[in-house]
N, C-alpha and C positions, 0 to 999 in steps of 0.2 A: 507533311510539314506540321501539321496542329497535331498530329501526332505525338511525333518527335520533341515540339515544347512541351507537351502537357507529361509524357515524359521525365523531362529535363527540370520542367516544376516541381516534378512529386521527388525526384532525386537529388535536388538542392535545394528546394525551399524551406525545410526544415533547418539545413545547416544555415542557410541567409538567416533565417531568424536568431538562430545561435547565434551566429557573429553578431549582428544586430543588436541584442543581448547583451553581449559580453562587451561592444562596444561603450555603451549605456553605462553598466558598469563600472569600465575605465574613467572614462572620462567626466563621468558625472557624478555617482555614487562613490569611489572610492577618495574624488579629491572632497569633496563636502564630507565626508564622516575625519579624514585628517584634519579638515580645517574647523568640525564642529569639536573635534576632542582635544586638539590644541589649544583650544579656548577653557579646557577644566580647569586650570590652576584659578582662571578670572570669578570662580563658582565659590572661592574662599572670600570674596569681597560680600557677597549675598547671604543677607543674618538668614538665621538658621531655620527659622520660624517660617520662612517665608516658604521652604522645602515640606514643612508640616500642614502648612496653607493648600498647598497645592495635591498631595497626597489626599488630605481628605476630601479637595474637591471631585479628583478621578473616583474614588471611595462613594462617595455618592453621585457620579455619572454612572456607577455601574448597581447601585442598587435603584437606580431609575429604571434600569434594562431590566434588572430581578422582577420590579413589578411588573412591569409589559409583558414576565413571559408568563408569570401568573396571571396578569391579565386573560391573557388566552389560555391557559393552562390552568384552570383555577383550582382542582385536585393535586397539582402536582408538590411535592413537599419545598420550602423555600430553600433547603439546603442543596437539594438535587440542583434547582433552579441555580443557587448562587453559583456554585461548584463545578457546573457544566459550562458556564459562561464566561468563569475564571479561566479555566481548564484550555475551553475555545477558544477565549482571545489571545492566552499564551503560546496557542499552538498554531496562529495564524498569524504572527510575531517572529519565530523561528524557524518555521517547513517551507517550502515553495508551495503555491497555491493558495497563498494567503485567507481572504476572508471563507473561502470555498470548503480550505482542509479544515480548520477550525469550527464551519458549522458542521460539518458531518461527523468531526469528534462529539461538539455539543448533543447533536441529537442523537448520536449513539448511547454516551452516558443516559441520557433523558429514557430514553428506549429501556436500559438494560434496571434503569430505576422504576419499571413498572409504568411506564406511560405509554399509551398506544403509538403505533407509529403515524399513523395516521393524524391524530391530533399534534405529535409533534413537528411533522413535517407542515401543517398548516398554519402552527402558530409559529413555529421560526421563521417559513417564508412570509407571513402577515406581519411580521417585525419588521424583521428586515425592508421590506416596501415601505414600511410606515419611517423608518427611522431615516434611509435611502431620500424617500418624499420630504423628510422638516429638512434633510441638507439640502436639498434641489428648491426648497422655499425662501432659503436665508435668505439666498442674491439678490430676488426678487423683491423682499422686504427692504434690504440695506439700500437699495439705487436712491431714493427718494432722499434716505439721511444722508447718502454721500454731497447730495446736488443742491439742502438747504442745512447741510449740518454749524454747528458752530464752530470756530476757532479752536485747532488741536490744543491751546495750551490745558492742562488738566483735566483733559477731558477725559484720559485713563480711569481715573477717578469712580467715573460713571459706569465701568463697564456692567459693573454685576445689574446696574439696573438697566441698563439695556440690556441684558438679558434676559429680564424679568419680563417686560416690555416688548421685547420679542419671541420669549415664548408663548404671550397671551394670544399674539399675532398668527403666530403659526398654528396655534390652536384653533383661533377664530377660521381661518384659510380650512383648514383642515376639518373642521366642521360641517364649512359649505358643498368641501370637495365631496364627504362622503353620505350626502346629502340631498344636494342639488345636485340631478344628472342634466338637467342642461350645461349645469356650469361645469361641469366633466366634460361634457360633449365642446364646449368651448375650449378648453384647455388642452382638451385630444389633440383638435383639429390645428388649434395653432402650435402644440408643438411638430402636430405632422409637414405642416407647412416647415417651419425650422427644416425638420429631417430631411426634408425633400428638394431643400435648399441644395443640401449636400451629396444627398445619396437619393442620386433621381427615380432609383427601381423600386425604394420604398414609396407607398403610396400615402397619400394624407389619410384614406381611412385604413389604413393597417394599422395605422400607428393610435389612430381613436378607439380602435375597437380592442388593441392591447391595452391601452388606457385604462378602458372603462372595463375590463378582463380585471386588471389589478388591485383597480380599486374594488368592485365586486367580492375578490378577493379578501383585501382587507377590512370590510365592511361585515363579511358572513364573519370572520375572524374575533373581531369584537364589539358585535352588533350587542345592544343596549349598553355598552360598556367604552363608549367611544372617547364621551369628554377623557374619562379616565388615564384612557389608553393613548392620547392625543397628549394630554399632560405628562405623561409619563415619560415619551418619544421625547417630545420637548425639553425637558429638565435634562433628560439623557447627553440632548447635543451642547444646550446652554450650559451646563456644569463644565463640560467640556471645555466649551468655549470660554468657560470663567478662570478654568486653568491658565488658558494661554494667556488671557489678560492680567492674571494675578505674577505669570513669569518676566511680562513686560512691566509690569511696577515696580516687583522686585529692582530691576534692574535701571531703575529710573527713566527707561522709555517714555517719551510722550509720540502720542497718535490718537488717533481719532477713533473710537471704537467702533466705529462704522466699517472704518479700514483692518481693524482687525480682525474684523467677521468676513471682508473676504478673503482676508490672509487663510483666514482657518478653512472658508470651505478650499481654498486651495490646497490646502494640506490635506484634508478629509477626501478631496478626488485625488491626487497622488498616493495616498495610499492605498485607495481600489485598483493601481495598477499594477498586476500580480507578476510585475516583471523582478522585481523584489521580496523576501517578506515584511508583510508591514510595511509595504513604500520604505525600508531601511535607506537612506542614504538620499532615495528621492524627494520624498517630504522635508528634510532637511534643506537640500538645496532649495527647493522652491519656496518654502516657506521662509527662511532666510532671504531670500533676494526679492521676494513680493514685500518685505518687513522695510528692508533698505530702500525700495523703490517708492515705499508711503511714505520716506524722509526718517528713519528710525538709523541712529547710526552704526553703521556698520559691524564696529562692536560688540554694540549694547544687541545688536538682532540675533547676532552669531549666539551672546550667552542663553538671552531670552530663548532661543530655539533649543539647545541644550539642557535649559533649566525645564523646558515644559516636556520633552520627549523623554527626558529621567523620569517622567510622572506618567506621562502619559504611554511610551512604548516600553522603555526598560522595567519600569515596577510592576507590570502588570505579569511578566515571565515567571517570578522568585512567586510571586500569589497564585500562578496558577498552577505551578509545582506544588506549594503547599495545598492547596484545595483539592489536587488528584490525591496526594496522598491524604487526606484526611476524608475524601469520599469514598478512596479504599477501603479503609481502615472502618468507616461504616457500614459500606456493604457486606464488610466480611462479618459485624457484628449483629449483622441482621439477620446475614443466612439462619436458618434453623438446625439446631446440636443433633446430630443423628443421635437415635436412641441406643444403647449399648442392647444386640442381642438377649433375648433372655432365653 
């Protein structure tokens, strides 16, 4: 009989997940991308500048990342750096396997740019944890300003300096964490407790002792160089996040920027799930109905989510096309001219 299921498992359970999938799909992704693009024509009422505003904000979320990777990489050329990361977000945007396909494009380019693999495999996954870690800090930050914040009127207003304010935070947090190994050791342990809430086979020190594995990790990563690289993480997610808050002004939104920091890490965990690329369609809905549900009208949430994913998912595709072909087009001008026979 355990036979026969374990059989019957490995002979459908891949198709269950396909359905599963394609369900997801249907009924969740395919109505939210109608109902986010029905909402274009309402993008002609939104001045024009405000599209310029946000452009440059992702523009400089992504040359935050550029330093981080020199940060760890500090030989490597800033072009290779820019253009790989360009390259990797586009390509984790359009493939299946989202953030997954895109870093092994990145560190292939990185690789084939004359960077060890070695180094490069260590500085992308030291990134990636570090950047992973300031969105896993936001929540924790925002609770306090949800529970004594002010009155939503205007308070849009404010975002960019809560962002300022909350990256000095995350930095501070982030200081201690790779720093203080007691206070690692506390942080393991209570999120192992969390884990084991749910999932009773993991144990509380599995989970401490991957912890403090990671941060380890990220610590040899950019050991003397940490404020730097803490700074850097930071600016990365807040620019980001200043997007989102500059789509909701645009569009005469009020809320509370407290509220829209967890609107975004809700968006930023929908799109790690690689059931999508890019959380296509998922991000949208959630981020949409998390928007509506902090009292943002219905409307005004639908454009604001369309005005910030033009910035934030669709421009980054057309740059990271031009960036492969323009890191082509250098490497070709690099190779060395064979000498004509004499």
């Amino acid at each position: 009989m355990v036979r026969w299921l374990r059989r019957m498992v490995r002979r459908w359970g891949v198709r269950a997940v396909g359905i599963v999938v394609t369900g997801i799909g249907l009924y969740v992704v395919a109505p939210s991308l109608v109902t986010l693009f029905g909402a274009w024509p309402s993008l002609e009422a939104v001045r024009p500048w405000w599209f310029v505003v946000l452009a440059v904000l992702q523009l400089a979320s992504f040359a935050s990342l550029w330093l981080l990777y020199r940060i760890g990489m500090p030989h490597a050329r800033w072009r290779d750096l820019a253009a790989s990361q360009l390259v990797g977000n586009a390509i984790s945007k359009v493939l299946p396997g989202g953030a997954a396909t895109g870093g092994v494009l990145q560190g292939r380019m990185l690789v084939v740019a004359g960077r060890p693999a070695g180094e490069v495999t260590s500085a992308l996954s030291a990134t990636g944890l570090m950047t992973t870690g300031v969105l896993l800090a936001i929540p924790v930050l925002t609770v306090p300003t949800l529970i004594i914040g002010p009155p939503p009127a205007r308070q849009l207003q404010l975002g960019l300096l809560v962002s300022v304010v909350l990256a000095v935070a995350v930095m501070a947090l982030g200081t201690a964490v790779l720093k203080w190994d007691r206070f690692v050791t506390w942080i393991g342990r209570a999120a192992g407790h969390l884990v084991h809430l749910v999932r009773r086979r993991v144990s509380v020190d599995a989970v401490a002792s991957t912890f403090h594995a990671e941060r380890d990790q990220v610590a040899a990563a950019f050991t003397g160089r940490w404020t730097r690289s803490l700074g850097a993480a930071a600016a990365s997610r807040m620019l980001d996040y200043a997007a989102l808050v500059a789509a909701l002004h645009a569009v005469g939104a009020e809320i509370r920027p407290a509220r829209v920091l967890l609107a975004y890490v809700v968006a930023m965990a929908l799109g790690m799930v690689p059931i999508t690329p890019g959380g296509l369609g998922i991000v949208e809905a959630g981020l949409t109905t998390w928007l509506v549900l902090s009292g943002v009208d219905a409307q005004a949430a639908v454009v604001a989510t369309l005005l910030y994913r033009l910035a934030s998912y669709w421009l980054p595709i057309p740059l990271g096309a031009l960036a492969w072909g323009g890191w082509a087009m250098h490497r070709r001008m690099d190779l060395p001219v064979p000498e004509p026979p004499g």
